[in-house]
Structure formats: C-alpha cells, structure tokens
DOLO-678431 format. One record per residue (C-alpha): residue number from 0; z, y, x. Coordinates in nm, 3 decimals. Layout:
# residues N
<node><seq>NUM</seq><pz>Z</pz><py>Y</py><px>X</px></node>
...
//
This chain:
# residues 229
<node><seq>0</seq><pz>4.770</pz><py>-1.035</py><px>5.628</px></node>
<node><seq>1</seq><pz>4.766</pz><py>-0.669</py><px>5.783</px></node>
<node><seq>2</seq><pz>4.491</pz><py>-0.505</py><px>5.640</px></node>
<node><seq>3</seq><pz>4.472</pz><py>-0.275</py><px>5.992</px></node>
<node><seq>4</seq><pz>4.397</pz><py>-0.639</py><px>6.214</px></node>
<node><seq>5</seq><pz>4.164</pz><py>-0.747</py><px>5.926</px></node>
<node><seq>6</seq><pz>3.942</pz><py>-0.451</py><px>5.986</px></node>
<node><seq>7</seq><pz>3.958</pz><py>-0.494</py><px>6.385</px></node>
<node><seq>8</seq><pz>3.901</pz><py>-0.848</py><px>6.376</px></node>
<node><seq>9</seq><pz>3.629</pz><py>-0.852</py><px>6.091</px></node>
<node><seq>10</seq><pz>3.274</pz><py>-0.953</py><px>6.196</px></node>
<node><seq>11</seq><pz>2.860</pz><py>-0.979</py><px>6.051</px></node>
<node><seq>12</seq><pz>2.663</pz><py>-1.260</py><px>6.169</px></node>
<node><seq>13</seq><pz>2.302</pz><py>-1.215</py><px>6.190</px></node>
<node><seq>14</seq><pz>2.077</pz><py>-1.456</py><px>6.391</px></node>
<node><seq>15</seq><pz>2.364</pz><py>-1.611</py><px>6.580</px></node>
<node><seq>16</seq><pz>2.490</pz><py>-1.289</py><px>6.715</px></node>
<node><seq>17</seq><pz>2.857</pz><py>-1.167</py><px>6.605</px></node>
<node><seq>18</seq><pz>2.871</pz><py>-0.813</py><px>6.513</px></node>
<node><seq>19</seq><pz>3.212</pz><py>-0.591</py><px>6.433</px></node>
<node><seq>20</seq><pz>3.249</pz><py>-0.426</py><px>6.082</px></node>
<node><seq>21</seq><pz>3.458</pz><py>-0.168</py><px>6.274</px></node>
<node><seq>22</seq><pz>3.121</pz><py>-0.097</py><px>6.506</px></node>
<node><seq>23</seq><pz>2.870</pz><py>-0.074</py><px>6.167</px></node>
<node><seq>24</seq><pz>3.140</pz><py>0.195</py><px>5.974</px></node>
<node><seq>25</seq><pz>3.184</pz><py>0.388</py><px>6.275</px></node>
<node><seq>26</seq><pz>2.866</pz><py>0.434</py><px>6.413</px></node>
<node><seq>27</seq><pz>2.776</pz><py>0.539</py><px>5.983</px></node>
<node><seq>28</seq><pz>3.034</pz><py>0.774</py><px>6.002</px></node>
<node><seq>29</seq><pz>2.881</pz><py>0.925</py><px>6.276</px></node>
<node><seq>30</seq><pz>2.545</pz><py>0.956</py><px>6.140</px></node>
<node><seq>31</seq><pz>2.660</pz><py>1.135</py><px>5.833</px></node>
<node><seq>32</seq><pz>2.812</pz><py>1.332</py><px>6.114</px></node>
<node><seq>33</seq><pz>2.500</pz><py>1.432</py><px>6.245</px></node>
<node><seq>34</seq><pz>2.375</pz><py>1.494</py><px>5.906</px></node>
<node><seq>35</seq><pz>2.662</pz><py>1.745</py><px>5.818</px></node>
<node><seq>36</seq><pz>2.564</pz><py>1.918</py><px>6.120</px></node>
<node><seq>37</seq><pz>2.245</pz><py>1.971</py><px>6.076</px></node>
<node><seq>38</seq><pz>2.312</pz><py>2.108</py><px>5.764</px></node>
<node><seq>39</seq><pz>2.612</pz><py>2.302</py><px>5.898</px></node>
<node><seq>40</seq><pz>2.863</pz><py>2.180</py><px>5.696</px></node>
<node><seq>41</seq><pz>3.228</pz><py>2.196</py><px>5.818</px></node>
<node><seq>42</seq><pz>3.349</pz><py>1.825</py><px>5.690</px></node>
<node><seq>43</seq><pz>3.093</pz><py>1.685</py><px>5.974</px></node>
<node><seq>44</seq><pz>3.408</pz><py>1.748</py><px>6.187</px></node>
<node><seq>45</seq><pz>3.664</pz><py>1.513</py><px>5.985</px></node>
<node><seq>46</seq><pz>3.408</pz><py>1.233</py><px>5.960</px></node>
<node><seq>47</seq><pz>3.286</pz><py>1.261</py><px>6.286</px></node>
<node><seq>48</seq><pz>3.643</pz><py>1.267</py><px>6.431</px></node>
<node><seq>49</seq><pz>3.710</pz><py>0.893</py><px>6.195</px></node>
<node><seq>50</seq><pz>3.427</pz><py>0.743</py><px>6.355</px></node>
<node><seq>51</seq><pz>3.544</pz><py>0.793</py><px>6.690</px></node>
<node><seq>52</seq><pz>3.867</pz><py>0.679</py><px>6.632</px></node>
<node><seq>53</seq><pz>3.661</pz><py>0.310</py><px>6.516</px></node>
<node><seq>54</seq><pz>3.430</pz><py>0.356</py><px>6.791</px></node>
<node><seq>55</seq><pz>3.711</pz><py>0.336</py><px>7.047</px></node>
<node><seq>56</seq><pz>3.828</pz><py>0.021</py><px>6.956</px></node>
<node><seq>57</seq><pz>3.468</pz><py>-0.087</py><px>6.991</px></node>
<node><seq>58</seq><pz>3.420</pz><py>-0.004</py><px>7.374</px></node>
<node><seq>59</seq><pz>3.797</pz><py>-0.132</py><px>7.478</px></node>
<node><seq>60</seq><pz>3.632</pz><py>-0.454</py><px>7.427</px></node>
<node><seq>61</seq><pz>3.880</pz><py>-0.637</py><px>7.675</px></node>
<node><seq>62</seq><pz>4.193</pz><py>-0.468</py><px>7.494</px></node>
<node><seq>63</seq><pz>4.084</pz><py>-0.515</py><px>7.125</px></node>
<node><seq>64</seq><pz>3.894</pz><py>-0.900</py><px>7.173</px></node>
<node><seq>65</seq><pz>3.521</pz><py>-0.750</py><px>7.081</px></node>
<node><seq>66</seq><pz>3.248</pz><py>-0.965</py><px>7.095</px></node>
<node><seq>67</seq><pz>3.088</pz><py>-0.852</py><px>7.426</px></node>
<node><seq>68</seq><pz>3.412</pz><py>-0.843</py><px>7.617</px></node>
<node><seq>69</seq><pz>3.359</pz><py>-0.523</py><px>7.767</px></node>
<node><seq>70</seq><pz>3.537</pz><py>-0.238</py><px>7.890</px></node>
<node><seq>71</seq><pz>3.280</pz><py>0.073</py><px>7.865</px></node>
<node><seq>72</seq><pz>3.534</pz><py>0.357</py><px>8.011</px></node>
<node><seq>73</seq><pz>3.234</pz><py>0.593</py><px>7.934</px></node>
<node><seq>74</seq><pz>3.190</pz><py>0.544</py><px>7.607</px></node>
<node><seq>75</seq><pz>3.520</pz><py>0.450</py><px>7.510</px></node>
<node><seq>76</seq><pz>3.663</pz><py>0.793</py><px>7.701</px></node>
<node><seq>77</seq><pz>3.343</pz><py>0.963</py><px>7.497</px></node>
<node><seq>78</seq><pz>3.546</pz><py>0.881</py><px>7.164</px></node>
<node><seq>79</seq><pz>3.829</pz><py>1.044</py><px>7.274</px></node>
<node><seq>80</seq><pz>3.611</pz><py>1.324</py><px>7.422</px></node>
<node><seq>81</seq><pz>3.443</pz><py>1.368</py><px>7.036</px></node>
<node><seq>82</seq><pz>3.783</pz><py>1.411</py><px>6.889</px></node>
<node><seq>83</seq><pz>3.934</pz><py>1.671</py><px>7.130</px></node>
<node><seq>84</seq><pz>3.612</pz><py>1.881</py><px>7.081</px></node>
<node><seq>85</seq><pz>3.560</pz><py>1.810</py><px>6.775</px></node>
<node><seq>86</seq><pz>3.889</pz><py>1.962</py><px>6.714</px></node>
<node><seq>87</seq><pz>3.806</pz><py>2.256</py><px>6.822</px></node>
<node><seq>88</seq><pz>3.454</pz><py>2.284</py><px>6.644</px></node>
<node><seq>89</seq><pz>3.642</pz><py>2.226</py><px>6.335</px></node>
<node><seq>90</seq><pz>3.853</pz><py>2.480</py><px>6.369</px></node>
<node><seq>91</seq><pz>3.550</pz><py>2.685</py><px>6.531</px></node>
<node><seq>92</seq><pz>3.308</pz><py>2.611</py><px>6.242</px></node>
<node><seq>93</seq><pz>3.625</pz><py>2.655</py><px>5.959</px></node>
<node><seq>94</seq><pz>3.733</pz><py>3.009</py><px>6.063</px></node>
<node><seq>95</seq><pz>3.351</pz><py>3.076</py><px>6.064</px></node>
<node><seq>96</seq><pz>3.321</pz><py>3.008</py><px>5.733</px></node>
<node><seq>97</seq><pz>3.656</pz><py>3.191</py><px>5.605</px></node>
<node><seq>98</seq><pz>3.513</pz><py>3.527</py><px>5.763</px></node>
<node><seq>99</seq><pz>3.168</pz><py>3.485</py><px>5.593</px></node>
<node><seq>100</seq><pz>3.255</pz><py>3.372</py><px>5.257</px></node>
<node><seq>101</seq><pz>3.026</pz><py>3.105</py><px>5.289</px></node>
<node><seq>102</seq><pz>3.202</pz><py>2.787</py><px>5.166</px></node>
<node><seq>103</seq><pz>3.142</pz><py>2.524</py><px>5.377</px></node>
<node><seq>104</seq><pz>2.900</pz><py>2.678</py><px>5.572</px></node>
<node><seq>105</seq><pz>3.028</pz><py>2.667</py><px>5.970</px></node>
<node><seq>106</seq><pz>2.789</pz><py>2.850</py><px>6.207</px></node>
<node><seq>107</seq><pz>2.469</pz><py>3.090</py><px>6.243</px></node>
<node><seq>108</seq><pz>2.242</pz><py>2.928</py><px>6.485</px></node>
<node><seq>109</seq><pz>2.141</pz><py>3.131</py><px>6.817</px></node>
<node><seq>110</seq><pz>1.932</pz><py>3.031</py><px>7.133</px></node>
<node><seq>111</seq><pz>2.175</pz><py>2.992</py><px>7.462</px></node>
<node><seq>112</seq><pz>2.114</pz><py>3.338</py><px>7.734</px></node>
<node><seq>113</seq><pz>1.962</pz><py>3.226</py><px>8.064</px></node>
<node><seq>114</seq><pz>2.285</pz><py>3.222</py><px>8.177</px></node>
<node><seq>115</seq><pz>2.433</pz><py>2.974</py><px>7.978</px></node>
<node><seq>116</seq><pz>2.116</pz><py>2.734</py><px>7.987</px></node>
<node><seq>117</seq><pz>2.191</pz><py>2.749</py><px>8.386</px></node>
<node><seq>118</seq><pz>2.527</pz><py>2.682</py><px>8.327</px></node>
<node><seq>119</seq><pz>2.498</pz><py>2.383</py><px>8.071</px></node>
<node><seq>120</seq><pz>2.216</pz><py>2.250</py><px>8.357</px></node>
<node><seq>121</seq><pz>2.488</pz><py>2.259</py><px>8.615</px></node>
<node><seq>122</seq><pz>2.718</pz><py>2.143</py><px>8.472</px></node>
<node><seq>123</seq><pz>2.473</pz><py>1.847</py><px>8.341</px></node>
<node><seq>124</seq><pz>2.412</pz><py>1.737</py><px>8.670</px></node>
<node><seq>125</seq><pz>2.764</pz><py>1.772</py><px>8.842</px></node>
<node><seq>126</seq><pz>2.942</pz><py>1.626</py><px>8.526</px></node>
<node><seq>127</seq><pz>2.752</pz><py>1.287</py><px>8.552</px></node>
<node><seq>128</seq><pz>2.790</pz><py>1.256</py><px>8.936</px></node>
<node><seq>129</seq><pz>3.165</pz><py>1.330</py><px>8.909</px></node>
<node><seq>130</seq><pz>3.223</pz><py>1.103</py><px>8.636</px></node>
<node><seq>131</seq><pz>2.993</pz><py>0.840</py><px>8.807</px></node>
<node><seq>132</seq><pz>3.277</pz><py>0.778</py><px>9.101</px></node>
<node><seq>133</seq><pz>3.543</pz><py>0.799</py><px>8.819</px></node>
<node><seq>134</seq><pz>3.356</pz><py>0.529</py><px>8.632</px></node>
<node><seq>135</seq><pz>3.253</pz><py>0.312</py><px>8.898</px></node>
<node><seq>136</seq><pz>3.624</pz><py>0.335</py><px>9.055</px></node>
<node><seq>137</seq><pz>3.764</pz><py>0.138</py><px>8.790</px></node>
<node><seq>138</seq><pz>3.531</pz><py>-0.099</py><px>8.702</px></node>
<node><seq>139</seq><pz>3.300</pz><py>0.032</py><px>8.375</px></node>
<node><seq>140</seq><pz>2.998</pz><py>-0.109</py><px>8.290</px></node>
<node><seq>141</seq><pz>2.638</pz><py>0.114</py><px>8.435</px></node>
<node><seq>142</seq><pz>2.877</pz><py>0.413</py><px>8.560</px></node>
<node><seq>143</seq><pz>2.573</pz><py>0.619</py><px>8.600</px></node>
<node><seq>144</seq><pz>2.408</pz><py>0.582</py><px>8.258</px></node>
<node><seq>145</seq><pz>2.785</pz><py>0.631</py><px>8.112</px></node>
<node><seq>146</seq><pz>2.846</pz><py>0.907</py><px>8.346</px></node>
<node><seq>147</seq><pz>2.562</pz><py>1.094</py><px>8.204</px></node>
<node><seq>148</seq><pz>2.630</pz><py>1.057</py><px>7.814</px></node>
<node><seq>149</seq><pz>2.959</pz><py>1.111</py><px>7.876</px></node>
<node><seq>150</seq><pz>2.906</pz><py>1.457</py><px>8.007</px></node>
<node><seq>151</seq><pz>2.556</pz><py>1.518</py><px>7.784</px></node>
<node><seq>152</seq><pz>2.772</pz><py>1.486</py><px>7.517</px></node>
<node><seq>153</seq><pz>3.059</pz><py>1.718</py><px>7.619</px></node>
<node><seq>154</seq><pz>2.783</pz><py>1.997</py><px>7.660</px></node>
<node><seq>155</seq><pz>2.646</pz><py>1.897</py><px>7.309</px></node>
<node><seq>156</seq><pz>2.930</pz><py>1.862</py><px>7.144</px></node>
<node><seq>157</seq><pz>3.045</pz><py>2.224</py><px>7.238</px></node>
<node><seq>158</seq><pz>2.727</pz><py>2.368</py><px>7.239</px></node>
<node><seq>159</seq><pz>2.701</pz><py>2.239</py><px>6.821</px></node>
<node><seq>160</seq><pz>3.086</pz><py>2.424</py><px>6.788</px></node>
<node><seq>161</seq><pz>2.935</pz><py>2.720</py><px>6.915</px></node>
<node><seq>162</seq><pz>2.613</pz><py>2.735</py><px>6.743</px></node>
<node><seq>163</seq><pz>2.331</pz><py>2.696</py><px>7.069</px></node>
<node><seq>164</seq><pz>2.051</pz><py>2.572</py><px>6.905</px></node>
<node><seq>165</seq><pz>1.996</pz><py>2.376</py><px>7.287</px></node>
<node><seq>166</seq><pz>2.215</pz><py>2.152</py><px>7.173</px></node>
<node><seq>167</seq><pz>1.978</pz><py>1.901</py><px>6.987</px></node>
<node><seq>168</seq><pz>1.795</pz><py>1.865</py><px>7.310</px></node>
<node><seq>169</seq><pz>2.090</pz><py>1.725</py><px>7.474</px></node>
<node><seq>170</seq><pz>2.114</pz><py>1.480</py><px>7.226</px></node>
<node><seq>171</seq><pz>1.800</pz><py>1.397</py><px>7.287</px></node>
<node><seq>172</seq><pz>1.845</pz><py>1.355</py><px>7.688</px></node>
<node><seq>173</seq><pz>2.159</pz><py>1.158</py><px>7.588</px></node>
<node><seq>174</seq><pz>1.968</pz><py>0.913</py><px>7.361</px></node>
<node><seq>175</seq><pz>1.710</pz><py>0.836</py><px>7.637</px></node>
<node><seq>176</seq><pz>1.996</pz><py>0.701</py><px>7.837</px></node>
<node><seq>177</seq><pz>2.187</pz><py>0.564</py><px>7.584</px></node>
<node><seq>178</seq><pz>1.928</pz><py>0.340</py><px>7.399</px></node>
<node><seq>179</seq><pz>1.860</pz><py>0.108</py><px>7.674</px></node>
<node><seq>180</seq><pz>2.217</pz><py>0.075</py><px>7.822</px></node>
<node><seq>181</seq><pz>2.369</pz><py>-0.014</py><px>7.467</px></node>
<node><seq>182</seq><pz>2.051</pz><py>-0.264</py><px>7.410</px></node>
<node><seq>183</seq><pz>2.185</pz><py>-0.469</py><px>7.755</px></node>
<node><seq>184</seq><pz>2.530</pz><py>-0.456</py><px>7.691</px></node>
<node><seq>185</seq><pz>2.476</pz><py>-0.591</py><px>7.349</px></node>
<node><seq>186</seq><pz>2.600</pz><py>-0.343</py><px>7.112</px></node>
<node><seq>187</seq><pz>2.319</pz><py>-0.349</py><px>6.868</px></node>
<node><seq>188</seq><pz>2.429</pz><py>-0.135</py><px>6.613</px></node>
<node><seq>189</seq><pz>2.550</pz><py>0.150</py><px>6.859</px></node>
<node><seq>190</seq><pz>2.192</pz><py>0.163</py><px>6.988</px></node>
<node><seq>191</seq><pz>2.023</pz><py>0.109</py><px>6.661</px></node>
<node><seq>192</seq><pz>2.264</pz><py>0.420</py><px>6.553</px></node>
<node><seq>193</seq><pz>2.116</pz><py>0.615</py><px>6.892</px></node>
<node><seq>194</seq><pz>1.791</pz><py>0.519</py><px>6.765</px></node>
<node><seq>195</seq><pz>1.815</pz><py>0.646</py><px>6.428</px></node>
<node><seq>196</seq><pz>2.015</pz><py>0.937</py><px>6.548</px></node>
<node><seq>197</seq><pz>1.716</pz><py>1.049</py><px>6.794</px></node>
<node><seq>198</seq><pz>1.513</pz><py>1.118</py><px>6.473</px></node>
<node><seq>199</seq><pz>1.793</pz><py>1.285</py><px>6.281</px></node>
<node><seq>200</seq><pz>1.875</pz><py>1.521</py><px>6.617</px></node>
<node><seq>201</seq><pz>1.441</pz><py>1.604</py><px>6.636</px></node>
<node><seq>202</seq><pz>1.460</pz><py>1.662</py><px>6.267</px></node>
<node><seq>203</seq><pz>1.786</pz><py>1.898</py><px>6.297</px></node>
<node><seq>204</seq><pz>1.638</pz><py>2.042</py><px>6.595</px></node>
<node><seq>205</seq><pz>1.332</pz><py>2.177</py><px>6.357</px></node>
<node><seq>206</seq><pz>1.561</pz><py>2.263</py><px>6.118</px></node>
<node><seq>207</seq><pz>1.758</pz><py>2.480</py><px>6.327</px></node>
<node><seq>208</seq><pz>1.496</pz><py>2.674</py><px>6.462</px></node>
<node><seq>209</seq><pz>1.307</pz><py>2.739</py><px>6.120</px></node>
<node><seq>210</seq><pz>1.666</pz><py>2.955</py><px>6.025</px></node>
<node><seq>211</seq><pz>1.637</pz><py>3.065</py><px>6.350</px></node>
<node><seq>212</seq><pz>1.273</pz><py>3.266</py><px>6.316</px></node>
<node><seq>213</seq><pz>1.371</pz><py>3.319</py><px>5.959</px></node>
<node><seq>214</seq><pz>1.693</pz><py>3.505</py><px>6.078</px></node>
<node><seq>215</seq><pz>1.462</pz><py>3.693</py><px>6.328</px></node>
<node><seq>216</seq><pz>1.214</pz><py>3.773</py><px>6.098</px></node>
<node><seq>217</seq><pz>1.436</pz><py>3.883</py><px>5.806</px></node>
<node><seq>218</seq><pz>1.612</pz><py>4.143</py><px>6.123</px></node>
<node><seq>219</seq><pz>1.281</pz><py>4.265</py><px>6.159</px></node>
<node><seq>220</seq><pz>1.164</pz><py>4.324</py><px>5.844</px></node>
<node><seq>221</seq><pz>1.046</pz><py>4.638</py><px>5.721</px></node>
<node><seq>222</seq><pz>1.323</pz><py>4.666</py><px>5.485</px></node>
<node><seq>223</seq><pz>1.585</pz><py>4.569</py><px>5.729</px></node>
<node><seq>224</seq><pz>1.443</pz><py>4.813</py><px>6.020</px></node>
<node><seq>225</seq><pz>1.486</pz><py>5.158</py><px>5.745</px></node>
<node><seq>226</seq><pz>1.801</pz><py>5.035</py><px>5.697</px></node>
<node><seq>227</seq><pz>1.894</pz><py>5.042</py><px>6.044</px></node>
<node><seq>228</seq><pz>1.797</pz><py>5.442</py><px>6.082</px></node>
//
C-alpha cells in the first residue's frame, strides 16, 4: 500500500463524525508553529511551512475525497499563501539570527509607525473585498469570511517576518472570523485549532510586549543613557 495515500485517506471517528489524520497533524504542526513564534525561534518556519502543505489537501476537499466535500479556495489558497511567506520569514528571521549571534533567535520585536498601521488597515479592508469577487467567482464556500482570513493572514504572516508586534492582533481579528465559518463547514479540528490558537496568539501578544517595555526600559536606563554621551 503507498504509505503517501494511507496518510490522505486515513480517518478518526468520534461520535459518528469522520475526521482526517492529515487535518489533526497539520493543524498540530501549526500550533507548535505559533508556539515557536512566540518564542522567536527560527524552526517555527519549517514546521509551519509542513503543516500547510497537509492543510492543503484538507480544503481541496473535492480533489483529495475529504469528508466534507468541499472546495474552500480561501483557505486552501491560505496554505499556499503560509508557505510563500513563510519562505521569506525564514529566511528573514535566519539571517537575523546569523548577524546577532543569537542561535535560533529570529527577530527583536517593535511596534508598527502610524504609517504602517494605516497601511496594514488598508490593505485589510481592500484585500478581503478583492479577494471576495475572486472567491465568490469560482465557487468557494462564505467568500467573504475566506476573503478576510485570507488577507488577515497575509498581513500577519509578514508582519511576524518583520517583527510588528501588531501582528498578534490580526490573528486575533482572523480567529473571530474563522471560528464560526470552520464550525459550519464542519472542520472541527481546524476551528478547535483557531480556538486554541486565539489563546496562544493573546498569550504571545503579552509576551511580546513585556520584551518590548523591557527593551525600552533597558534603552533608558541610567546606565545605558551615560553610555550614550
């Protein structure tokens, strides 16, 4: 038997509901994801980038025979989305921590100017009614509610690879959609993993701005401010 259609084939029951092995490992990959992120570790890249790659199998539900039978072109494009970015935050986070000599260590967290919090707000709210039309043109399921964590998590995505603490509050705006549309199409792990992600993205959120006001404070330290003159 191939081991590769064993894995896309290979389903949990639990109270008379079928639910794909492929959709339980991918959405854990992606929490450990979010864990290596807050924590600012570079290898939440690579495992984020695997658990796309299973994820999109999950929302071409009428190409790879899922259980719900549905095409989400949002969230299956999203995937793909992750992995291009995600590319790129590697290789952001990587070079990052080859110039500071901190192993592992990807990014220093930094709030987003007024400019770029206008900018990620634009681009918020033409992003989801562009990709509304796209997604309602051929056929996916709640175009709007796709539309918008499709873009929400462009922004986030690139906003983690370069640092803006802001992004863990477009997480959070993503998860408010996200929940409830997963819930009705019947992907119950996805939206238990948004679930359980909103408290790991509050949590990292607190996290991130705790080194933040350290970082400030240590700058304006009496030690640090003789140093300066």
């Amino acid at each position: 038997m191939n081991p590769f259609l064993t894995l896309l084939d290979a389903k949990l029951h639990i109270a008379g509901s079928e639910i794909l092995w492929r959709e339980i490992i991918g959405n854990g990959f992606g929490l450990a994801s979010a864990v290596g992120g807050m924590r600012r570790r570079v290898w939440a890249w690579p495992i984020g980038i695997a658990g796309n790659a299973l994820l999109f199998t999950v929302f071409v539900g009428g190409v790879f025979n899922t259980p719900q039978h549905l095409n989400m072109a949002g969230q299956a494009g999203r995937q793909l989305m992750f992995i291009a970015v995600s590319v790129y935050g590697w290789w952001q986070w990587q070079r990052h921590a080859n110039e500071t000599g901190l192993e592992h260590r990807g990014v220093e967290p930094r709030w987003a100017s007024a400019r770029e919090r206008w900018l990620l707000v634009a681009a918020m709210l033409a992003g989801t009614a562009g990709f509304a039309q796209l997604f309602d043109l051929i056929g996916s399921y709640g175009p709007w509610a796709e539309a918008w964590i499709f873009t929400g998590s462009i922004l986030a995505t690139y906003g983690m690879a370069r640092g803006l603490a802001e992004f863990w509050l477009i997480w959070i705006a993503v998860d408010i959609v996200g929940i409830p549309l997963l819930l009705k199409a019947g992907y119950y792990p996805s939206a238990t993993l948004y679930l359980v992600y909103a408290g790991f993205v509050l949590w990292g959120f607190v996290v991130w701005v705790r080194n933040l006001r350290a970082t400030e404070s240590a700058a304006h330290s009496p030690v640090a401010v003789a140093a300066e003159h």
